[in-house]
C-alpha positions in Angstrom: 0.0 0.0 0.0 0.7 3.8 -0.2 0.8 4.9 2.8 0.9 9.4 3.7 1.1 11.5 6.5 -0.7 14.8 7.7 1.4 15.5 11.2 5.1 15.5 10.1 5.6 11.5 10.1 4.1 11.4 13.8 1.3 8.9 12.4 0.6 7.3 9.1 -2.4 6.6 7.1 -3.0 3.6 4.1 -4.2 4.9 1.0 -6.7 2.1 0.4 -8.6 3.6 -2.7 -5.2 3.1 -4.9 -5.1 -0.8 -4.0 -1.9 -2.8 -3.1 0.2 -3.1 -6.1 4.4 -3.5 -6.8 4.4 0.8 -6.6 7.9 2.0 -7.7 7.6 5.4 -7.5 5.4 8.3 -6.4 5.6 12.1 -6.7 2.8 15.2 -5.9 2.3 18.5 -6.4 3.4 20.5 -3.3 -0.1 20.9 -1.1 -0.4 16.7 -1.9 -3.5 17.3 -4.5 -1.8 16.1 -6.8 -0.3 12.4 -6.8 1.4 10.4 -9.6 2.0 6.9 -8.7 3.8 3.8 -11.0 4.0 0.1 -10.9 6.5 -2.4 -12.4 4.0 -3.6 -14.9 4.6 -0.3 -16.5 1.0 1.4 -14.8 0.6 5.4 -14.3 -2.4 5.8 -11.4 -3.6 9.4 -10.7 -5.2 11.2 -8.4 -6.5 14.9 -8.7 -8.2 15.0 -4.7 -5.6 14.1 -2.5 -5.6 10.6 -2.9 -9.7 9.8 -2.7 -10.3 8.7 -6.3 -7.8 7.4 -8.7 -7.8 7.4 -12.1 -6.2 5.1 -14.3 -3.3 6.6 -17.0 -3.7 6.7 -20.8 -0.1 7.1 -22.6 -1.1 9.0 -25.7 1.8 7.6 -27.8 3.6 4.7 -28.0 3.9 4.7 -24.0 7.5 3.7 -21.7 8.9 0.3 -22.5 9.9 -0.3 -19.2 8.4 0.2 -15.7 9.8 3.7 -13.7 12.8 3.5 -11.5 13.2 7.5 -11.1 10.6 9.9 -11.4 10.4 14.0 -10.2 8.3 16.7 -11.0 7.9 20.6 -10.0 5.5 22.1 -6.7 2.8 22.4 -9.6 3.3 18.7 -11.6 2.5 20.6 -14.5 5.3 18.3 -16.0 6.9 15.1 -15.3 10.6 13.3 -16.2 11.1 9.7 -15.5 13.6 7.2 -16.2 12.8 3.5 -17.2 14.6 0.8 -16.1 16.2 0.1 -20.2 18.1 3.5 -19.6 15.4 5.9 -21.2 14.5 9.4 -20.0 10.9 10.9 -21.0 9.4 14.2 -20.2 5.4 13.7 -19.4 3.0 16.1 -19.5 -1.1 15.5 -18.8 -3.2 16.3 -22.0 -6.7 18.2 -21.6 -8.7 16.4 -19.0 -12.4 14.8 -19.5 -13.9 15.1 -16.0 -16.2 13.0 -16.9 -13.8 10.4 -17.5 -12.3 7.4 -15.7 -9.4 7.8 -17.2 -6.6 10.6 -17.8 -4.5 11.0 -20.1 -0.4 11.6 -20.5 1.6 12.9 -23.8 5.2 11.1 -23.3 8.7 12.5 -24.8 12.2 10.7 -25.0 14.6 13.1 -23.9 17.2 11.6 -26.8 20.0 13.6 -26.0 20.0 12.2 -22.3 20.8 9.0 -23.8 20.8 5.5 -22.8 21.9 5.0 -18.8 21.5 3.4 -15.9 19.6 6.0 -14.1 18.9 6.0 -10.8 17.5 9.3 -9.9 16.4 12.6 -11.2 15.9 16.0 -9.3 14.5 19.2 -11.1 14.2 22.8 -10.1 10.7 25.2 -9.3 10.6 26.7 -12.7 11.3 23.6 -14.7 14.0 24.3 -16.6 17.0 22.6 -14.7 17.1 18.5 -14.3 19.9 16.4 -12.3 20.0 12.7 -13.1 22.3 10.3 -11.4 23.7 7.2 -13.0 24.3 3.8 -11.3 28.4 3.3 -12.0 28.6 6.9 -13.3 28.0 10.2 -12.5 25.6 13.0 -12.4 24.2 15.0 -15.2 22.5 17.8 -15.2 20.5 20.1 -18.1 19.7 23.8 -17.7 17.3 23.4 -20.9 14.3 21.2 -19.6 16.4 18.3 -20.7 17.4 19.5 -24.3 21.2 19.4 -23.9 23.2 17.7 -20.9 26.2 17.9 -19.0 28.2 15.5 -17.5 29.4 16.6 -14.2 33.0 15.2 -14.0 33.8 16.8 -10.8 30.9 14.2 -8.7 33.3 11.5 -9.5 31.9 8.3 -10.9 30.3 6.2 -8.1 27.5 4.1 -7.7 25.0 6.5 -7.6 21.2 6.5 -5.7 19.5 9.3 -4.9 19.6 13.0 -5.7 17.9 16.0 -4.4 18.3 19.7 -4.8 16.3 23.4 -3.5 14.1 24.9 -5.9 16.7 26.9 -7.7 19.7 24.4 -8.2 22.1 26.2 -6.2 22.3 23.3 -3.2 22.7 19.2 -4.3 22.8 16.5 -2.1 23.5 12.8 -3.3 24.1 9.3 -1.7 25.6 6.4 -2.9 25.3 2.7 -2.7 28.3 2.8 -1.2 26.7 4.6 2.3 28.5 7.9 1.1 27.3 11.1 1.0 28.3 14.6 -1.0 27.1 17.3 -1.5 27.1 20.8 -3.9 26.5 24.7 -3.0 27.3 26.2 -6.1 25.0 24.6 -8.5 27.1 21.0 -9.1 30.5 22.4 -9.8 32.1 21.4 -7.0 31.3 18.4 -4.6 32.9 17.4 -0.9 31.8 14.1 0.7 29.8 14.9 3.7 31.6 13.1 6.4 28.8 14.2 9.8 26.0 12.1 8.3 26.2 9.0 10.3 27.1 6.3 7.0 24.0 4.4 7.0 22.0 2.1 4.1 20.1 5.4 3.2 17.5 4.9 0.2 16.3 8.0 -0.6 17.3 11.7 0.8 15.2 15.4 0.1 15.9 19.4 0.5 13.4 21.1 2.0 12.0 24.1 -0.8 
């Protein structure tokens, strides 16, 4: 199950109207209206009213190949970027609503020129524009173009990246490793120091606050 909380993690709630599933990723707008969830078999489930009703996901085109291992989107989810776990990056983005419908619908784009990886992550800033994707046994990339061009990121090494998270404007990064490590940027990713008062822990996932 999905499972949220209104009280800063003192209590949790199941989200029984989206059903027990194999979920691999979820993301939401910032007030929580808004929630995209995913499944291995390669399912989008939406939800417009905080989690009450759930709609089922339409991909207008051709659709992801593969089920989601990364996923992010901005305080508004006007747009989406996930990675699939064959190494391709899209950029989603919901098509006109039916209300009347059960079902809503998603236009999907390969971001090409991210190429083929084994992503791991992906972080992306307030206004859209900026993206950071980590790579398993590589290193981070990030794009200042909504995704058009990329840059590798030489000076993050080449580790076996997890997760990545950023503040709204892409001045502060923080990443972990599988490797219990943690580093971290403050001047937008061109310089990174391993964070050595973080207790080195199995972390799985890590955030900024915005």
């Amino acid at each position: 199950f999905i499972r949220y909380t209104s009280n800063e993690g003192n209590s949790w709630n199941k989200v029984y109207a989206v059903g027990n599933d194999d979920f691999t990723s979820v993301v939401a707008n910032i007030d929580f209206s808004k929630i995209l969830l995913t499944t291995k078999n390669k399912q989008f489930k939406y939800s417009d009213n905080g989690g009450e009703k759930w709609y089922d996901i339409y991909m207008n085109d051709i659709g992801l190949v593969s089920h989601v291992v990364a996923m992010a989107t901005n305080s508004t989810m006007e747009q989406v970027v996930v990675a699939c776990s064959q190494g391709t990056m899209y950029k989603l983005t919901f098509a006109n609503e039916n209300k009347n419908s059960d079902k809503r619908v998603l236009n999907s784009k390969i971001l090409t020129t991210a190429g083929t990886k084994e992503w791991s992550s992906i972080t992306i800033s307030k206004d859209f524009k900026k993206i950071a994707a980590t790579v398993n046994n590589g290193y981070i990339y990030i794009s200042n173009d909504s995704g058009i061009t990329w840059n590798k990121i030489m000076a993050s090494g080449s580790r076996s990246w997890k997760d990545i998270t950023s503040n709204s404007d892409f001045t502060v990064f923080i990443a972990i490793t599988n490797d219990n490590e943690t580093f971290k940027s403050i001047d937008s990713g061109i310089n990174w120091i391993k964070v050595n008062t973080i207790d080195s822990r199995n972390w799985v996932s890590i955030k900024i606050s915005h």
